[in-house]
N, C-alpha and C positions, 0 to 999 in steps of 0.2 A: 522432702527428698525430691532431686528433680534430675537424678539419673537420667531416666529415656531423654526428658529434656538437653540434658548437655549431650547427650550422645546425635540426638538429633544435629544437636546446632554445631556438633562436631562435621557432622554432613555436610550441613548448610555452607561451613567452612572452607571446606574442600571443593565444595564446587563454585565457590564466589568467583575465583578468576576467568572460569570460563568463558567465553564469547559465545553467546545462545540467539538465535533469531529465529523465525518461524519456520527455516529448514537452514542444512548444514553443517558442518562437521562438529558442530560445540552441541550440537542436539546428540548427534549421536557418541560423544564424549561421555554428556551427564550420564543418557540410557545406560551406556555401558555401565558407568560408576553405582547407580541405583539397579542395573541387574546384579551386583557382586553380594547385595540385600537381597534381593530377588531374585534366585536362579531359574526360575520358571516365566520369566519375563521376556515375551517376544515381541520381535523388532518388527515393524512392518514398514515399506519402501512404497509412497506412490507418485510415480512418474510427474513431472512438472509438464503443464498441458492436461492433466485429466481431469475433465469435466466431473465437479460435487456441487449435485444440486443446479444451486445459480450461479456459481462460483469455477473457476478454475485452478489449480493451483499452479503458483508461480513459480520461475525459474530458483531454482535452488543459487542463497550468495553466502560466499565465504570471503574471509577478507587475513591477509597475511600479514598487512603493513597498513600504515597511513597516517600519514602529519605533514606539521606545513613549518618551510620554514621561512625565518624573517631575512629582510634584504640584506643583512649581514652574514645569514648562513646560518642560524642560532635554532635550534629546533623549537619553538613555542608552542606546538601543539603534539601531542605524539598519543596517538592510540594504545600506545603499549604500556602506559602509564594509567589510565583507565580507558576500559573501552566504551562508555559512554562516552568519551570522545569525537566519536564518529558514530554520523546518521546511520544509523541502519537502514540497508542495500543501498547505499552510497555506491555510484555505479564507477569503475574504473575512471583515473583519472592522471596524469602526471604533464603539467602545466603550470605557467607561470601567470600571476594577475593580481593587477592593480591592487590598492590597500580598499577603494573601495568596491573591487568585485568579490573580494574574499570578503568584505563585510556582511554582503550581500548572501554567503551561505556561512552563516556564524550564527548561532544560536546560542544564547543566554537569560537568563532571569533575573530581572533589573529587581524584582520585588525579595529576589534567594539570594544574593549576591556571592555567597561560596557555596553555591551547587550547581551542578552539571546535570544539565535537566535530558531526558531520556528522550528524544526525538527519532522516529522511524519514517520511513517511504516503502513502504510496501508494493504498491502500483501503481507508482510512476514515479521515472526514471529520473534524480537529483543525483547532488553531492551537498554534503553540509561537515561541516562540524559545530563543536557544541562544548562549550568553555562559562566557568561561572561567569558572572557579570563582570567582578574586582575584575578577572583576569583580561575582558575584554576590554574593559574602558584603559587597558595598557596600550594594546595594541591600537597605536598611531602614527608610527612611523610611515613615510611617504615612501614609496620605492617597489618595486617586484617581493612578491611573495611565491615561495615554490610549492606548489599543490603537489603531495603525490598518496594515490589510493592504488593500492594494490590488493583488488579483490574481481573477486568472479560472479558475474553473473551472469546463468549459464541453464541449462536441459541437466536439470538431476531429480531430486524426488523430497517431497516431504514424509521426515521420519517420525513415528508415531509409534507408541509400546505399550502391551495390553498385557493385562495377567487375568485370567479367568480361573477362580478358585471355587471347585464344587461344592455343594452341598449337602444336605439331604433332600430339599428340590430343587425343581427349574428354577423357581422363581428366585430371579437375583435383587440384589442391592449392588447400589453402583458407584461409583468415587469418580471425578475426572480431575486432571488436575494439570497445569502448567511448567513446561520444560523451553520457553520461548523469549524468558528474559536473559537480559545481559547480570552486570554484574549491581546488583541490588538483591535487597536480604528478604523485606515481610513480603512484598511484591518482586518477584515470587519467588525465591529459593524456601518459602515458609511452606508455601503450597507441596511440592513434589516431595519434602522432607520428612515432614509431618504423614503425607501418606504414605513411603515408605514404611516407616515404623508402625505405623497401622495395618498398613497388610501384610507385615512379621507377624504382629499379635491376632491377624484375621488367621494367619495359616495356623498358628498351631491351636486356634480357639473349637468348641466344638460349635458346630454348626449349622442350621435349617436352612437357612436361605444361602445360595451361590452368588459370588461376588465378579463380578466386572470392574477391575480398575484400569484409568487410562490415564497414562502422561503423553501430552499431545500440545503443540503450539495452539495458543486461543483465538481465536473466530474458522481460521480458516481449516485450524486441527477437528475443532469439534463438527462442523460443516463436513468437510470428509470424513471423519470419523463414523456420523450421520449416514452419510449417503451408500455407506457399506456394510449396516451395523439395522438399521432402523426397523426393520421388520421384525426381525428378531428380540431385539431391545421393547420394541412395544408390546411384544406377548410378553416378554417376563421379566421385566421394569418392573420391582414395587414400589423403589422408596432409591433414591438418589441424594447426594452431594455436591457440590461443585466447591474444592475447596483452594480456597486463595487467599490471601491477607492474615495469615492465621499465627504470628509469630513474636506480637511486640504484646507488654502488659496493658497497655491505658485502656483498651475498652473492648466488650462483647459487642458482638453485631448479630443480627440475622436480618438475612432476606429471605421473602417467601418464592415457593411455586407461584406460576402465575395462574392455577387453581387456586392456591393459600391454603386446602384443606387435605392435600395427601398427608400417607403417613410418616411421609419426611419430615413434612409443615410441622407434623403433630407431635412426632418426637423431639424435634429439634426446642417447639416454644415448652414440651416440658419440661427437658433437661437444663436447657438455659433458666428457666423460671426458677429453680431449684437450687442450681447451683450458684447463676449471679444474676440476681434477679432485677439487677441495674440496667440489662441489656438495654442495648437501641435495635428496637425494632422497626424496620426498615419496608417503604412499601415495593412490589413488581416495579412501582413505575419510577422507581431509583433504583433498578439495573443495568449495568454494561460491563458483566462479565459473559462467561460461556451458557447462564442460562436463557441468556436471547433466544440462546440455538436449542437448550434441550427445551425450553417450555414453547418454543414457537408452535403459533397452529398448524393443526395435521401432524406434529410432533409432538405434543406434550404430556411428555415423560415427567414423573413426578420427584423433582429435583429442586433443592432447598443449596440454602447457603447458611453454612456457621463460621461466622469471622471475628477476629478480634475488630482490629480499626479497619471498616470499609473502604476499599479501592476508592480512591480519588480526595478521602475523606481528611487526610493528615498531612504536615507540609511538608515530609520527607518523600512523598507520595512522587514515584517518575522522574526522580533525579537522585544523583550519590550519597543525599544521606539518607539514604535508603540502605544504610550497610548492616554490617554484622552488628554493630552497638543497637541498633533500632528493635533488632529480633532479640528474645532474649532466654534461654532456658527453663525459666518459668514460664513464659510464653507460649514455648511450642509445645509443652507437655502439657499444662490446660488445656491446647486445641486438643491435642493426642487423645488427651481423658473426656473432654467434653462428647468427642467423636466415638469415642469407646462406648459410649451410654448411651450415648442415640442410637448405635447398633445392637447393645442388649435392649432398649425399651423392643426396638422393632422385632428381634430374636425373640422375644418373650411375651410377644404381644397374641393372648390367645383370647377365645371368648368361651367364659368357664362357666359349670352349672354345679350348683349344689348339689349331694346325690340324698338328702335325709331333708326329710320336711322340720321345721320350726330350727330352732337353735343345734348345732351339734350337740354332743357331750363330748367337750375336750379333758375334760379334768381327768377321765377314764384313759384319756389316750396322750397325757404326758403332755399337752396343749395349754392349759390352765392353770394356774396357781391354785392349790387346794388350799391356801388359809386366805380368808377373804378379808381386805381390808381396802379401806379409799382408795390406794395406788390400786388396787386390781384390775378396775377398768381400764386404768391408762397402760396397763403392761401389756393388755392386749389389743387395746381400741383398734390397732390398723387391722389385726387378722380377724376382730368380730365385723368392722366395719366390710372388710372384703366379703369375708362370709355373706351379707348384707345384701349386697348390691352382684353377687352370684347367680345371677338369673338366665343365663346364658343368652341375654338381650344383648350385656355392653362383654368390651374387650376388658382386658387387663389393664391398658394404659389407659379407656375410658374410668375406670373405675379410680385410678390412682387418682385423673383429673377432680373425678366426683369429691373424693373423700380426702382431698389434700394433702396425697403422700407421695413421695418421689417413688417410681416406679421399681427401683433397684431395691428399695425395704420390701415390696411385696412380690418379688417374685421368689426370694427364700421362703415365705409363707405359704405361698401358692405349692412350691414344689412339697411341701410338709403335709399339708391339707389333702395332695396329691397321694401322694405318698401312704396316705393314712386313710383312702378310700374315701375322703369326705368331697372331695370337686373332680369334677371329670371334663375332658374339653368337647365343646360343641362344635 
């Protein structure tokens, strides 16, 4: 069944046409769309010019219009047709020029030939567009081409939205996730999808630990995010995600903290090991997403990455075919479920003690099978082995690692054993 899943990529749907950049009116489109999921989702505005960190954030660009057309008058480029089309913050522009100055900001991929490869300028000031290859080895005609961008770049603010859901403590876990692409599917409408539907099911779950999710454009989102947040974040940061790439079937990924040993690292290699134990596991030093910023020194927050196919790593990766075919229903509810169980290992993660010396007696207390045959042992092996390793030295997820059992079989046994006076938490 992959209900959440189609409901998910029903989202992802909806929001495909949008025009998303690292500030802008398409950013605060999605927000809106993904607060209609999330009614307790607030918006936050920071002024273009304010100083995060080392960084500044840049003038806020929106863009209304932009194509070019040929010396006959013929529209060959139109942004409204996709908008990878046009570079992102393409600065205003309505002019005419040569066959070879327009060449000169045309962007294509001679090795993609039908795809429209994803090109930005962030900081500093061009114009491009950006056409499969086929399309550009058309254009050769000799003669004036009419350039026109109609977009603003201007003093506004980069938009960023945070949901802080209590617990029974401070101490949170934390989600970030990307609201700053155009219109491509695994990268990223997988990312802000997928968490969605995860902090529906975080709100109505019971709960120990307080959740911090954030939808924010990436380097410069999570950098200010940072510079307003970080004090805070470092007392009660346990365990983090950074989630992106999360939406196509071909492959699990993870990347580690650039610790490797939080208890993000630690739930995340068990639930992958368990579930598809084919993962690629991935080192720190093949990152370049948001966790540059949350593991950086004097920063580092204990934040992990669960993906299916790695950022950079596929050849749909930063250009059109990067679409809704690529994400796929089974896809985005794997991540959903895989992320669901990293958040029960860590929820459930306690360090237990036996309260009765040598062996229980379970058989007295409806634990054990009272007619003894070969199968007996294996009916219970995981709750004697737990029992076992009950010393109140290791956690719950140490012990699953110990005794070879996926964490989810033994925290029903835990709560029984609980339950029935025989383990207590340390």
């Amino acid at each position: 069944m992959t209900q959440i899943g189609e409901e998910i990529h029903a989202l992802a749907t909806r929001l495909f046409p949008i025009t998303r950049s690292i500030t802008g009116d398409g950013v605060r489109e999605t927000l809106r769309i993904l607060g209609e999921h999330l009614p307790g989702l607030t918006v936050h505005e920071v002024p273009s010019g304010t100083r995060v960190n080392d960084w500044v954030v840049p003038p806020e660009w929106n863009v209304r219009e932009a194509y070019v057309l040929d010396p006959a008058g013929d529209r060959i480029i139109d942004f409204k047709r996709h908008n990878l089309h046009l570079v992102g913050y393409s600065i205003p522009i309505h002019k005419k020029v040569s066959l070879a100055e327009l060449q000169e900001h045309l962007y294509s991929l001679p090795g993609q030939p039908d795809a429209i490869p994803y090109i930005t300028s962030y900081y500093k000031e061009r114009w491009g567009f950006c056409v499969t290859h086929a399309q550009r080895q058309t254009i050769t005609q000799e003669g004036e081409y009419t350039v026109v961008i109609d977009s603003d770049l201007r003093d506004g603010s980069l938009t960023y939205a945070e949901l802080l859901i209590p617990g029974e403590r401070d101490e949170e876990i934390f989600f970030s996730t990307y609201v700053c692409h155009p219109s491509m599917g695994d990268n990223e409408l997988s990312g802000p999808t997928v968490t969605t539907f995860l902090t529906k099911w975080l709100l109505a779950a019971p709960r120990k630990f307080s959740y911090r999710i954030i939808f924010i454009p990436e380097t410069i989102g999570s950098i200010t995010y940072l510079s307003r947040n970080l004090d805070e974040m470092k007392r009660r940061v346990v365990a983090g995600y950074n989630v992106t790439c999360v939406g196509d079937d071909r492959a699990w990924s993870y990347l580690p903290s650039r610790r490797e040993n939080t208890p993000a690292d630690r739930a995340a290699l068990h639930v992958l090991a368990h579930l598809h134990p084919d993962f690629i596991c991935y080192s720190y030093l093949d990152r370049g997403s948001d966790e540059r910023q949350y593991c950086a020194p004097g920063v580092d927050l204990p934040v992990a990455s669960v993906m299916r196919s790695k950022y950079g790593t596929y050849p749909e990766y930063h250009t059109s075919l990067d679409d809704l075919n690529l994400i796929t229903p089974s896809g985005l509810q794997g991540t959903y479920e895989a992320l669901q169980k990293c958040v029960e290992c860590l929820e459930a993660d306690e360090r237990l003690r036996v309260t009765v010396l040598c062996e229980p007696q379970l058989g007295k207390r409806g634990l054990y099978p009272t007619l003894s045959t070969k199968e007996t042992a294996a009916q219970v092996r995981d709750m004697m082995n737990l029992i076992a390793y009950c010393d109140g030295t290791r956690s719950l997820l140490e012990i699953a690692e110990k005794i070879a059992a996926p964490m989810w079989t033994l925290i029903p046994i835990a709560e029984r054993l609980k339950a029935e006076g025989l383990l207590e938490v340390v």
